[in-house]
Biotite code that builds the C-alpha atoms (Angstrom):
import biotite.structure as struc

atoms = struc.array([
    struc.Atom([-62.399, 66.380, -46.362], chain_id="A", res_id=1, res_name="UNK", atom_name="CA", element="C"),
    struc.Atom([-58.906, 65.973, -44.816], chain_id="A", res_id=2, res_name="UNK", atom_name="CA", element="C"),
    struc.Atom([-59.948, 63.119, -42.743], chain_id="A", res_id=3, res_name="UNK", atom_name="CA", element="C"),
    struc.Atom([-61.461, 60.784, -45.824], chain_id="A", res_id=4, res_name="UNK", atom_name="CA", element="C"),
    struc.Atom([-58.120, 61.697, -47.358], chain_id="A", res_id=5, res_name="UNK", atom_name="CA", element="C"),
    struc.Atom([-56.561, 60.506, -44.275], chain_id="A", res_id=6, res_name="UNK", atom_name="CA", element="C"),
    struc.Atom([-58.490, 57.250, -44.165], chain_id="A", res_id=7, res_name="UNK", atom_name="CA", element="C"),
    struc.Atom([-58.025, 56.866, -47.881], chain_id="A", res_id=8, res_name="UNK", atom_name="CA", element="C"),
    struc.Atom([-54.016, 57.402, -47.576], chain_id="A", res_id=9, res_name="UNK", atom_name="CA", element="C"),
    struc.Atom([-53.074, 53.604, -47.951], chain_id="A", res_id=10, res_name="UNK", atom_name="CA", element="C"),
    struc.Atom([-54.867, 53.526, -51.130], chain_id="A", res_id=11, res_name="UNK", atom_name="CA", element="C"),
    struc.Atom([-53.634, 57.033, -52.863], chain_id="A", res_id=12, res_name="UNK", atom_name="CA", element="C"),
    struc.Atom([-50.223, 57.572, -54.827], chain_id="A", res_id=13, res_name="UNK", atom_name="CA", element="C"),
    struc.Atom([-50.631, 60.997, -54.184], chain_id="A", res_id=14, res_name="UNK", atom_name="CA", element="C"),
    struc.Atom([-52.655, 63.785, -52.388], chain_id="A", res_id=15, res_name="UNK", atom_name="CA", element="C"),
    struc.Atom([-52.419, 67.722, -54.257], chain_id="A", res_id=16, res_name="UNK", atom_name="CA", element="C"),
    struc.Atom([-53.187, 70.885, -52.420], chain_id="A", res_id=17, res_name="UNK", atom_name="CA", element="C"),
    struc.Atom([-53.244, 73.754, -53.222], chain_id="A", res_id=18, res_name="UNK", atom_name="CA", element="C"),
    struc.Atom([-51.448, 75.321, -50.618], chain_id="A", res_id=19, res_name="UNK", atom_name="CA", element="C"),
    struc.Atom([-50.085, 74.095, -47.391], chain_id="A", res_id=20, res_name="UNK", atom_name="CA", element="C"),
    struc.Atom([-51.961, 76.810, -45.277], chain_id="A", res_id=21, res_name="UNK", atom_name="CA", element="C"),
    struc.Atom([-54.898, 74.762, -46.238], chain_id="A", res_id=22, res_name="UNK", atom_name="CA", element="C"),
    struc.Atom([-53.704, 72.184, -43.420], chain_id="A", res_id=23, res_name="UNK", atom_name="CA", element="C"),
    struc.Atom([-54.617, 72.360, -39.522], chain_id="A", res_id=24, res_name="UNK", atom_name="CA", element="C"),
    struc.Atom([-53.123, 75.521, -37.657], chain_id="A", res_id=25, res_name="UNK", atom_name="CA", element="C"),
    struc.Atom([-52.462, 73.631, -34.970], chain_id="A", res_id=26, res_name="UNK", atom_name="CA", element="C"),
    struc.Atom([-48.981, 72.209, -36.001], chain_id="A", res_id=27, res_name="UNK", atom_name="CA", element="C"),
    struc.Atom([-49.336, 68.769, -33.565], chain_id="A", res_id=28, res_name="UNK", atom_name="CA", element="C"),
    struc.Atom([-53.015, 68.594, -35.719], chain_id="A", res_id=29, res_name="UNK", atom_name="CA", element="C"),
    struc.Atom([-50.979, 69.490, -39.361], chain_id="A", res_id=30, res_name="UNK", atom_name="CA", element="C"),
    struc.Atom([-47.793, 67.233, -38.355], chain_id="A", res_id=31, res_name="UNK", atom_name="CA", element="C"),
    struc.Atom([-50.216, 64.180, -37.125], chain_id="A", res_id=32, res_name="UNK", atom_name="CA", element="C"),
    struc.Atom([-52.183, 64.515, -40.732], chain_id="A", res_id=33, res_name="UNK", atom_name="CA", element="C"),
    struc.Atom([-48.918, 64.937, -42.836], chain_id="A", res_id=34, res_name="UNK", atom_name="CA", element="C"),
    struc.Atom([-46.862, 61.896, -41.316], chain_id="A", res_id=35, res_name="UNK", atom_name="CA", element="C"),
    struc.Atom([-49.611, 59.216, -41.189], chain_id="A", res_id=36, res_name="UNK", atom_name="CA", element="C"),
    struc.Atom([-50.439, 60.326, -44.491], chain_id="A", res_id=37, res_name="UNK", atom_name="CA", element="C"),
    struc.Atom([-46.704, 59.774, -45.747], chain_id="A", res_id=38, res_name="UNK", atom_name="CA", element="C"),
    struc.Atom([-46.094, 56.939, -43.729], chain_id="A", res_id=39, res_name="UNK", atom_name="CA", element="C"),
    struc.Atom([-48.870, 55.208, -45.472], chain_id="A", res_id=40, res_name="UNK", atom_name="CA", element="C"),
    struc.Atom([-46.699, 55.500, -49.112], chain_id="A", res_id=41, res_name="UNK", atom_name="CA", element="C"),
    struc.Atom([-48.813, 59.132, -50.461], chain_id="A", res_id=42, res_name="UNK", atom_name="CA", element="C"),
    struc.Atom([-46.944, 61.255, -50.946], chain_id="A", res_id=43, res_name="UNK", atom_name="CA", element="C"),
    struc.Atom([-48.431, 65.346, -50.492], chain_id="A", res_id=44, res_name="UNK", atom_name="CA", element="C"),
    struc.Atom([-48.353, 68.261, -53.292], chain_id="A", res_id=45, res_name="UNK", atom_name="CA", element="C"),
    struc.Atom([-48.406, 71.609, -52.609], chain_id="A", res_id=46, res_name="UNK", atom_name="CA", element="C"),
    struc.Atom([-48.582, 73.750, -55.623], chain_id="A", res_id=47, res_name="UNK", atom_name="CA", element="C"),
    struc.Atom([-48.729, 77.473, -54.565], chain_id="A", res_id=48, res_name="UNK", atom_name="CA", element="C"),
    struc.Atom([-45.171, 76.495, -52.756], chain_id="A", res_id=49, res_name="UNK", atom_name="CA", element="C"),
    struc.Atom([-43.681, 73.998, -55.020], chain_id="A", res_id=50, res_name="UNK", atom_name="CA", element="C"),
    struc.Atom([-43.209, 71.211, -52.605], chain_id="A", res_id=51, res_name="UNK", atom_name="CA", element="C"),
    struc.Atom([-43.233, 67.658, -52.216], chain_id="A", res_id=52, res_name="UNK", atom_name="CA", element="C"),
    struc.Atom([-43.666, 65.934, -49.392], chain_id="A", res_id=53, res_name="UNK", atom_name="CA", element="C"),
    struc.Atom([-42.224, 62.281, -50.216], chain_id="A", res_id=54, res_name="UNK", atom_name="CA", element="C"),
    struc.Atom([-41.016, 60.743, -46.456], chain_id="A", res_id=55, res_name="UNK", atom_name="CA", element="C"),
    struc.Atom([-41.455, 61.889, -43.201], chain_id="A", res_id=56, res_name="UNK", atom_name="CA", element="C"),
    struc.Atom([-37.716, 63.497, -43.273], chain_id="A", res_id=57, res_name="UNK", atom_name="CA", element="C"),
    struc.Atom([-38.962, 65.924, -45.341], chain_id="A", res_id=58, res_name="UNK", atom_name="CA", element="C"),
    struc.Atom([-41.981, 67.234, -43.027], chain_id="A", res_id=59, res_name="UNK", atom_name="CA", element="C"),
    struc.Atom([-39.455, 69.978, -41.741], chain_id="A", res_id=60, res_name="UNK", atom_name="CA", element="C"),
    struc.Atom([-39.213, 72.031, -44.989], chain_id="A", res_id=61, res_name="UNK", atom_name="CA", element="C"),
    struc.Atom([-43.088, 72.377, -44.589], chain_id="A", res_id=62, res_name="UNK", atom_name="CA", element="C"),
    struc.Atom([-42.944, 73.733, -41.074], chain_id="A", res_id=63, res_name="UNK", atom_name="CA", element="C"),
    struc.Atom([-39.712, 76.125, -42.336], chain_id="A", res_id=64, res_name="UNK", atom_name="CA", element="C"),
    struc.Atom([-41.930, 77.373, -44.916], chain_id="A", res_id=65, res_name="UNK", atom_name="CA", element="C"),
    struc.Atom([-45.195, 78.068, -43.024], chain_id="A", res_id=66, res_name="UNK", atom_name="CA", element="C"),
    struc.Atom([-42.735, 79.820, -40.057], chain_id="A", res_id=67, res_name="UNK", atom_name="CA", element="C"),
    struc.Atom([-41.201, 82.107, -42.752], chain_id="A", res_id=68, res_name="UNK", atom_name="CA", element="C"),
    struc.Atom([-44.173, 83.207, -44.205], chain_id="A", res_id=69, res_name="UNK", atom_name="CA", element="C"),
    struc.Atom([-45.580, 83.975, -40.730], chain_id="A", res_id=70, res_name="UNK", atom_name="CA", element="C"),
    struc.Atom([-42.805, 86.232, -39.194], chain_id="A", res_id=71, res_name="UNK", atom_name="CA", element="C"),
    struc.Atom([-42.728, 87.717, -42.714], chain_id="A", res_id=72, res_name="UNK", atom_name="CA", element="C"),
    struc.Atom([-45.447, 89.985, -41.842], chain_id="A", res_id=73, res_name="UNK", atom_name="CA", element="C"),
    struc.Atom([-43.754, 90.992, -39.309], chain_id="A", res_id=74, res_name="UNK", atom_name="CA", element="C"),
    struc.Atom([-40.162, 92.423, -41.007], chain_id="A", res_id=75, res_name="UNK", atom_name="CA", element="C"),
    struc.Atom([-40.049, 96.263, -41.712], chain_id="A", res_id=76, res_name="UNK", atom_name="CA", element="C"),
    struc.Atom([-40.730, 96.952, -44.636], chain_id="A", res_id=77, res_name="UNK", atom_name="CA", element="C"),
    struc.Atom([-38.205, 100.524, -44.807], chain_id="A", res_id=78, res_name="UNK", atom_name="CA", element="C"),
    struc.Atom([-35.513, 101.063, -42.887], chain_id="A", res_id=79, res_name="UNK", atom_name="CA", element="C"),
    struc.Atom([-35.833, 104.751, -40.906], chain_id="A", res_id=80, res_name="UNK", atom_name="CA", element="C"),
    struc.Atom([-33.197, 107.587, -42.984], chain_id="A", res_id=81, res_name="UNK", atom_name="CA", element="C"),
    struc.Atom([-31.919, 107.172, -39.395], chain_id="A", res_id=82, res_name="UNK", atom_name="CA", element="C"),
    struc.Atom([-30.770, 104.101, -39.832], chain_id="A", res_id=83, res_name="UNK", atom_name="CA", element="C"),
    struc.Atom([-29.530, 103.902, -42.674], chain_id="A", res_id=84, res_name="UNK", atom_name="CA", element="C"),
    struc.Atom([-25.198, 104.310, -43.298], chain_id="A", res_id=85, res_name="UNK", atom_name="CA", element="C"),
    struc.Atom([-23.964, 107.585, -44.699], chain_id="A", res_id=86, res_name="UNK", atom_name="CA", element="C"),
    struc.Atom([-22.311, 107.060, -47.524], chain_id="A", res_id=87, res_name="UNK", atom_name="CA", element="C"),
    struc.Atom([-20.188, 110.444, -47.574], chain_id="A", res_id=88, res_name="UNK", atom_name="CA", element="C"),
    struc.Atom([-18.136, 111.544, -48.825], chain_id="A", res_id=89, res_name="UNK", atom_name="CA", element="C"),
    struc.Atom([-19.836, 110.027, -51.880], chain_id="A", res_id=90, res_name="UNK", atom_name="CA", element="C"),
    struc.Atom([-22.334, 112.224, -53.933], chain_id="A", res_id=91, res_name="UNK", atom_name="CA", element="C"),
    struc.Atom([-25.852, 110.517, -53.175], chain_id="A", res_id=92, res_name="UNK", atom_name="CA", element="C"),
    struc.Atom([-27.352, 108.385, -55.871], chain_id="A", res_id=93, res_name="UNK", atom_name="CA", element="C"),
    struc.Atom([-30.505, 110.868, -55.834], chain_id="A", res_id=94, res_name="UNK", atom_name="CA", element="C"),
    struc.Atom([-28.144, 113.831, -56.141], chain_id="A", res_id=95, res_name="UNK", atom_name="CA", element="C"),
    struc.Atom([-28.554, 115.640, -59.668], chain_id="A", res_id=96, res_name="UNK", atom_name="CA", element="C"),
    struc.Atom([-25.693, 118.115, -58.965], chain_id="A", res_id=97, res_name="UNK", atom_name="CA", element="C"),
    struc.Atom([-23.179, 115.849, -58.069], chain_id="A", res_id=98, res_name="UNK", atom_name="CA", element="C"),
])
């Protein structure tokens, strides 16, 4: 499907997607697609992320987007009590006697 987009390109105003994780993985694959696509005058929606893709300039803010969302999974999600400042002499927030 991406490829008779691809070949269709010159022809298009615009192309919408979904997402952008619905292009290639492989980023020299996904960049390849998204330039000749632009440089042909289409510009490339992406709803789920709100972006448009108008010049090849702008091909950046789609990798900086997919390589967010992929370390993301990868942040803590708590930081350990041990870890975490002490905030003495202050009463804790959770502290009903203070």
């Amino acid at each position: 499907m991406l490829n008779e987009l691809l070949h269709q390109a010159n022809e298009l105003e615009g192309i919408i997607m979904t997402s952008l994780f619905q292009l290639p993985e492989d980023t020299d694959m996904r960049n390849s697609a998204v330039k000749s696509c632009l440089q042909a005058g289409c510009e490339i929606h992406f709803v789920f992320e709100n972006l448009i893709l108008r010049n090849v300039e702008e091909v950046s803010r789609m990798d900086t987007i997919r390589n967010v969302v992929n370390i993301i999974g990868h942040c803590p999600r708590l930081i350990p009590q041990e870890l975490q400042p002490d905030f003495l002499p202050y009463a804790s927030f959770t502290d009903t006697n203070a």
